[in-house]
N, C-alpha and C positions, 0 to 999 in steps of 0.2 A: 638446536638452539635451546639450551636452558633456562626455564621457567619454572617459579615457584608454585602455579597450579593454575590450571585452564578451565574453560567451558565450552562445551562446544553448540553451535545454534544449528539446526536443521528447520529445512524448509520443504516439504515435503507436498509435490503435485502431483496432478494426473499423470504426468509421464516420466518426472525426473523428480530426484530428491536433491536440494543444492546443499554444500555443508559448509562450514568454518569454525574458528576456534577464536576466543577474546582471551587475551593474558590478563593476567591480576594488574598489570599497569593499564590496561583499558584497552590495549594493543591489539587487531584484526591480525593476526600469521597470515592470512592468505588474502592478496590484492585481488583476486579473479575466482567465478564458479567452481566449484569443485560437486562436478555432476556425479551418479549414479543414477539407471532406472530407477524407477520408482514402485514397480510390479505392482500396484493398485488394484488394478484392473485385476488379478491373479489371488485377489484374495486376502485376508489377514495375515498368513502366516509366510507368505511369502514377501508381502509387503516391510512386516517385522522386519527381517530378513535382510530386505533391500536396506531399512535407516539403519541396521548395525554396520553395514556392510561400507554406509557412507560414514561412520563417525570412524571406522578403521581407516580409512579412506584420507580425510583430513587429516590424523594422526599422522599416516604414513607420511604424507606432501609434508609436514610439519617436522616429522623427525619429534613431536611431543610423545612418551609413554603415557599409557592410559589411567595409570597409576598418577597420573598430573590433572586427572580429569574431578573436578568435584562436581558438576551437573550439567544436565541437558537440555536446551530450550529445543522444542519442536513445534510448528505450526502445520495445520492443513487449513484448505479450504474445507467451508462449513458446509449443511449447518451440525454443528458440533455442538457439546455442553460447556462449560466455560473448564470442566477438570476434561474435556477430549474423549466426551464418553459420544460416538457419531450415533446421527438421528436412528430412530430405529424404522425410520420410515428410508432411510439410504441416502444417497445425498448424488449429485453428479459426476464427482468422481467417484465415488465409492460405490459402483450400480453389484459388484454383487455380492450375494446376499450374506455372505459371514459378517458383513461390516455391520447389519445391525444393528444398533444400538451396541457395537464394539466399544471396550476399551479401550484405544489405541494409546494415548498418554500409560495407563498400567501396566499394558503387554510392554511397552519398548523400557520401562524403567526396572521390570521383571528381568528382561531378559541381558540389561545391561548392568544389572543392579547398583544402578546410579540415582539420582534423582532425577527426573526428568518435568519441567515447567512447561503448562501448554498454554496456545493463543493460536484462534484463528489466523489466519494468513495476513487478513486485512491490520489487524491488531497488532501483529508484528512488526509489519511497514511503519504503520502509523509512530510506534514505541523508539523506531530506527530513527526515522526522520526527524522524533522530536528530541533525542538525544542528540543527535546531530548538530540541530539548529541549537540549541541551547546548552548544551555542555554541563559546565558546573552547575548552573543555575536550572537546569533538568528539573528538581525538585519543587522549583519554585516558580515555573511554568504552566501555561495549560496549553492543547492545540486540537486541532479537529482535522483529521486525513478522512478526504474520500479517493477513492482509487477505483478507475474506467477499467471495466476489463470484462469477460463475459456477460459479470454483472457487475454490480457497485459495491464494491467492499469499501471499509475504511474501519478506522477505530477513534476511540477517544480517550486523551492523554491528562489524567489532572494530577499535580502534583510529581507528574516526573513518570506515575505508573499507568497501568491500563484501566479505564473502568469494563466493568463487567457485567453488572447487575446480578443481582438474584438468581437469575434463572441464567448466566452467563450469555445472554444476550443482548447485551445494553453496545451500543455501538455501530447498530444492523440503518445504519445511514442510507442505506438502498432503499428503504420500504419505508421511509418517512413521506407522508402523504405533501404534494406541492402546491401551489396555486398556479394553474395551467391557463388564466386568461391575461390573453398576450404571449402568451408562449405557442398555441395551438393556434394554427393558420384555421380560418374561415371554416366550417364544414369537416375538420379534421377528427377522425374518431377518435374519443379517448383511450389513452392508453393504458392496457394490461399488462400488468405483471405476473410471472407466474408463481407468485405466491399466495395468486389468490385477487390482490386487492389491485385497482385502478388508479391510475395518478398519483403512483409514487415517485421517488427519482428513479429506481432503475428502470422502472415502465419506460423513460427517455435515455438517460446517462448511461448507456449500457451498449454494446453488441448484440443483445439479447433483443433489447428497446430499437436499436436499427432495423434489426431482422423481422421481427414482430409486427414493430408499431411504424417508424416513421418512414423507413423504403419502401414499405406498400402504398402507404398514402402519397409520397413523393412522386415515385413512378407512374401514376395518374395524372401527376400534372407536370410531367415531361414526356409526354407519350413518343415513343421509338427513343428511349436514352438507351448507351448501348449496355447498360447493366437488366435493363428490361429484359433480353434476352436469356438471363442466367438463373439456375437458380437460387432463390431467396438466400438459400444460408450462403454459396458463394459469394454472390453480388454483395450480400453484407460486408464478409471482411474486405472486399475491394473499394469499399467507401470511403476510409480514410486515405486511399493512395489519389484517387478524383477529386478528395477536398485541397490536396498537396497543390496538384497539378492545376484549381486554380475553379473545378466543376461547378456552377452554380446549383445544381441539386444540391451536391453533396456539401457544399458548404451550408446554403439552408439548412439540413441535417445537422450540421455540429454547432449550428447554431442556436439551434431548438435545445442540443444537447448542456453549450454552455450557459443557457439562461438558466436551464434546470438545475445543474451546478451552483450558479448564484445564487439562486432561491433559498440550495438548499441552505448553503453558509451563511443567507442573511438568517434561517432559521435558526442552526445554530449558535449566533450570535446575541440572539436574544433570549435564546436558556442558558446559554454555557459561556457567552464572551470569553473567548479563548486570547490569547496570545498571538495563534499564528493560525492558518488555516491551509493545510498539504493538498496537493493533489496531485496523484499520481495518475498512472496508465498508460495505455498504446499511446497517448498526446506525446508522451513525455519524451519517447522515443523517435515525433516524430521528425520531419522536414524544422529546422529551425523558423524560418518565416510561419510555416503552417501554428506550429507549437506556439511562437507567439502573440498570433491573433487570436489561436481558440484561449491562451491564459487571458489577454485583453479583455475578450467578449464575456470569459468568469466574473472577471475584476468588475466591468462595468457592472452587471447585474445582483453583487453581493452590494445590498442597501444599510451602511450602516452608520450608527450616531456619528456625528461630530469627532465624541472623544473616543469613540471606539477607532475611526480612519485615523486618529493619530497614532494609535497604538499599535492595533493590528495588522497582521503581515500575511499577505499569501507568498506560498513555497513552494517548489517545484520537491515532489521526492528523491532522494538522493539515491544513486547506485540502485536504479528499480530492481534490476537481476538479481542484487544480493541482500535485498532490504528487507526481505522476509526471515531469509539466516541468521544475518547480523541482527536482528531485531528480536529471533529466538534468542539470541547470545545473552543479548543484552538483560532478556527476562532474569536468564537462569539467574546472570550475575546478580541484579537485583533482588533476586531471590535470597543466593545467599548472604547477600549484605542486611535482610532483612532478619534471617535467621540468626545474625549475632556471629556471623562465622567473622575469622579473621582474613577482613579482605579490605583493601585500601580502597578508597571511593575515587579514580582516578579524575581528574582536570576537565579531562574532554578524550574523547575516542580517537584513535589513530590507526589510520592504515598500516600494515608491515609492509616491509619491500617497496618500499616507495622510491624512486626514483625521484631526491632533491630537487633536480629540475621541471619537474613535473608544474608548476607554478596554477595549481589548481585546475588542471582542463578538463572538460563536460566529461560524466564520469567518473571521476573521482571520485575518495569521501573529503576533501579537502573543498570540493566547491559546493555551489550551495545557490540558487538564482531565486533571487529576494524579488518582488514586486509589492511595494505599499500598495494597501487598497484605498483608493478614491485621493494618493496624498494628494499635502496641499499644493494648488499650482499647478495642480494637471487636471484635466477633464476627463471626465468619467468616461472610460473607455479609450482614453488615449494612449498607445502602445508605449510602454516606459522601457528604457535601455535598462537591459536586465545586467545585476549588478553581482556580482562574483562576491561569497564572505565568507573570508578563510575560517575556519575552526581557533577561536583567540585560548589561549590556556589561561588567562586570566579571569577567564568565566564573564568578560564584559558583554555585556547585548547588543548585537550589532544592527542596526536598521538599515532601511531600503533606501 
């Protein structure tokens, strides 16, 4: 397929590296993962290794020459520097020890002699999903992603780019301290994070915050449930399949988890009033009825003005499997739009290979599940028919 010059975004975890390619029209080449290991675990130089191996990788599925390549978005999970320089204390995937205070953004743009653009993982998501929702008007946007997953990632989106702060951790939405009364059942110990501090969100909104904090407390006050038997980290991830099926534990659980969610959105709504507010993670993927009672129980608990509920919109993230990639992609491109390169600032984002008929189904980048928060005429916490909205090329803003 002929293209006047590409980007490609990697997404880069514990076990797999996911890749794809944006055209200079704004265009995604690949509808679906394009995996390689990730050899993490095996060290720096093998790891390098694995992301050349994946941007070869998407080239090849593409039939793009490399010579069409003008730069590379990469994300890992944290905690990272905001230029991808990894903690020198290690991080959880990165347990051994050359990753120190590595350069990994350096080594892969060394070895590809490309430019290479970094962002944590969460920051990626967040960058994808708010292109997404907003298109042209990207620019002139703000939004707030948090994302359920081990732990609580997300980022924050103003003006179309990523903030970052100073110290390239501005965004770390997980360890924003909550207000826990009425969240915490009677005698319920407060919760730990392991980063140190107590009664943050991810201490609750997390896998981590399951495992930790709220299954142990739980399992006391269901004595003989049959996850009692297991141990702690299994019975954790079995908690969202019990919340599915209907579990009054488990659903308590995610209900602690979705207030914490709320909390934290009504927190950022009162420094950042954003536009939109994302939430990704295992939710997103899961049981439809499941997915939208726990967005419901979000909705109800995000407390905001008047004119903020008319405005603001919570969103479901889009294409969670490839919204780290696509959301590298997306860096790089804005990178070079930023650098004055000659590059066309396209409409809105499109999938390649799409199949016409596709008429936006779950999945896609074409749909998009909008729920107002608190609109008017519904009751706070009232489950809203989640509303499909297509990608418009006229840059208009679509509501819920």
């Amino acid at each position: 397929m002929p293209v006047d010059w590409v980007v490609v975004g990697l997404d880069n975890g514990g076990t797999t590296n996911n890749g794809t390619i944006l055209d200079s029209s704004g265009r995604f080449l690949l509808d679906r993962m394009a995996e390689v290991p990730s050899d993490v675990r095996e060290g720096p130089d093998k790891a390098i290794q694995s992301l050349v191996v994946s941007v070869e990788q998407v080239l090849w599925l593409t039939g793009v020459p490399i010579t069409s390549v003008r730069a590379v978005g990469l994300d890992t999970p944290g905690p990272a520097s905001g230029d991808g320089v990894i903690s020198s204390k290690g991080a959880t995937n990165f347990g051994h020890v050359g990753w120190r205070g590595f350069d990994i953004r350096g080594a892969l743009a060394e070895r590809l002699g490309l430019p290479v653009i970094y962002n944590n993982d969460g920051n990626s998501a967040a960058l994808y999903a708010h292109h997404v929702r907003f298109g042209a008007e990207s620019g002139q946007r703000s939004s707030v992603a948090a994302i359920v997953g081990t732990g609580l990632g997300g980022g924050i989106i103003e003006a179309g780019q990523v903030i970052k702060g100073a110290a390239g951790m501005a965004g770390e939405l997980g360890h924003v301290p909550i207000p826990l009364d009425g969240l915490l059942d009677a005698g319920q110990p407060m919760p730990a994070c392991n980063c140190g501090q107590s009664g943050d969100a991810e201490s609750v909104a997390s896998l981590t915050g399951i495992e930790n904090n709220l299954l142990p407390y739980w399992l006391t006050k269901y004595e003989g449930h049959e996850l009692s038997g297991l141990p702690i980290g299994k019975a954790a991830k079995l908690v969202r399949k019990y919340a599915e099926d209907g579990d009054e534990m488990a659903l308590a659980i995610f209900r602690q988890q979705a207030i914490a969610l709320g909390r934290l959105f009504t927190i950022a709504a009162n420094f950042l009033d954003p536009d939109a507010y994302f939430l990704g993670g295992g939710v997103v993927e899961a049981a439809p009825h499941f997915r939208d009672w726990f967005f419901a129980e979000v909705r109800a608990n995000t407390v905001l003005r008047e004119e903020q509920a008319r405005a603001a919109e919570i969103s479901l993230v889009p294409d969670l499997d490839m919204a780290g990639a696509r959301g590298s992609a997306v860096a790089a491109r804005d990178w070079l739009i930023r650098q004055g390169r000659e590059v066309k600032t396209a409409g809105f984002l499109s999938p390649g290979r799409r199949d016409d008929d596709d008429h936006g189904e779950a999945g896609r980048l074409i749909a998009l599940v909008v729920v107002a928060v608190r609109a008017a005429g519904r009751k706070a916490g009232a489950l809203a028919v989640a509303d499909r909205v297509a990608l418009a090329g006229d840059g208009q803003r679509q509501g819920a």
